[in-house]
N, C-alpha and C positions, 0 to 999 in steps of 0.2 A: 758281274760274274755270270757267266753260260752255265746251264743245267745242259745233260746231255739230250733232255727232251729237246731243249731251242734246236738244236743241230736238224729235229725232224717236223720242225713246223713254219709255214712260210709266214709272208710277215702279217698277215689279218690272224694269226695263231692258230690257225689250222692245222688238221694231219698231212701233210704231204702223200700224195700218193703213193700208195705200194710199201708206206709205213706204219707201222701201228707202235701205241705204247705198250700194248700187251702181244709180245711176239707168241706167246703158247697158247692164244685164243683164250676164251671164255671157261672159268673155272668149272667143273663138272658139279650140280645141287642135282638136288633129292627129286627135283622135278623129272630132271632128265632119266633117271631110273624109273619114275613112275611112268613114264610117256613108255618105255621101253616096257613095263608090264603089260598097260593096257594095250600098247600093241599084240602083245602076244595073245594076252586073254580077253582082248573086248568083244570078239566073238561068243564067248562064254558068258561073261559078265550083262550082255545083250539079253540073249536067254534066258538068265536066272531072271532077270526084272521083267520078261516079256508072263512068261513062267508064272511069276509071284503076281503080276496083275491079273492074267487071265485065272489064277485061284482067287481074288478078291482081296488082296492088298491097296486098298486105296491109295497110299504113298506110289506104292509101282505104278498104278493106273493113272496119276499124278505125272509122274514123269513122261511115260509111255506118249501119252496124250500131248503135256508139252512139246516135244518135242519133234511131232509127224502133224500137228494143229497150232497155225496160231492162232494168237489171242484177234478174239472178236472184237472188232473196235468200230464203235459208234460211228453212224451214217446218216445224217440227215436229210430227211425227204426232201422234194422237191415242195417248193411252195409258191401258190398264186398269190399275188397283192397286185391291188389295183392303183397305179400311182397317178395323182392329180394330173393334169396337163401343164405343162410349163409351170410345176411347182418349182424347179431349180433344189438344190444341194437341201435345205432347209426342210423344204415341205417334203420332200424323197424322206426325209429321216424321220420327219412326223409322221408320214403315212408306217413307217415300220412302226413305231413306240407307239401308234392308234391300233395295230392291227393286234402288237402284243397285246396290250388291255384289254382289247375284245377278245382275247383267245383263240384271233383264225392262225396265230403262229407261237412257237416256246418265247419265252424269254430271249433265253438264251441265245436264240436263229435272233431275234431280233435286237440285240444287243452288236452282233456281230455283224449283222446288216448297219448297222450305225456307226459303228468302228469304220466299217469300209469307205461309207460316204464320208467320215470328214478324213480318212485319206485321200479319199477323191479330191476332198475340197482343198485340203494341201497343198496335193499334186497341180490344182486348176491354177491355186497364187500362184504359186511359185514358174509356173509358165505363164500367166499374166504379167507379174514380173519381169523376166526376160524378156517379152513382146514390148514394154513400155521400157526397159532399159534400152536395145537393142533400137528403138524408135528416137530416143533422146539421143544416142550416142551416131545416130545416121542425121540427126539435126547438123551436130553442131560441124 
């Protein structure tokens, strides 16, 4: 048995174009009046909180602030490290977790420096890989 919906949906079950199930559009909520106020008074509403923080309402000056400043977010300096010659992926990661301990860098900097190398290292198999696959499969 057909619902009158089947008549307007093609056959992956989709809307058909230029059809809808709801022909009177989108029910009217409490939203849509609200947007309709603050249109009208957010000029006003602007004011009264610009108003109330420059008298010393820290909540206004809260907002104020939000919202003309973002949030300050952490930047990590630039840092020297001196890495072995021809250490390779290993000693590159030891030279970080040696620098952390001596404190010439955070933790942190050098936790992340560690992370990257055995991506690196990853990344190096896995095109190792494909060079010896790609080499066996031109043998045969």
């Amino acid at each position: 048995m057909t619902t009158p919906q089947a008549d307007i949906r093609d056959k992956s079950g989709r809307w058909v174009k230029g059809s809808t199930p709801n022909p009177s559009g989108r029910p009217k909520t409490a939203s849509a009046e609200l947007k309709r106020q603050l249109a009208q008074h957010g000029t006003q509403v602007v004011q009264t909180v610009v108003d109330a923080a420059l008298a010393g309402d820290l909540t206004a000056c809260k907002l104020v602030l939000d919202r003309i400043s973002p949030a300050l977010k952490p930047v990590a300096s630039p840092i020297n490290i001196e890495l072995p010659d021809n250490a390779g992926l290993a000693g590159t990661a030891r030279a970080f977790v040696d620098a952390a301990a001596t404190g010439k860098i955070p933790p942190d900097v050098a936790g992340q420096l560690v992370t990257a190398v055995a991506s690196l290292a990853r990344i190096t198999e896995i095109d190792e890989l494909e060079r010896r696959l790609t080499a066996l499969e031109a043998a045969k």
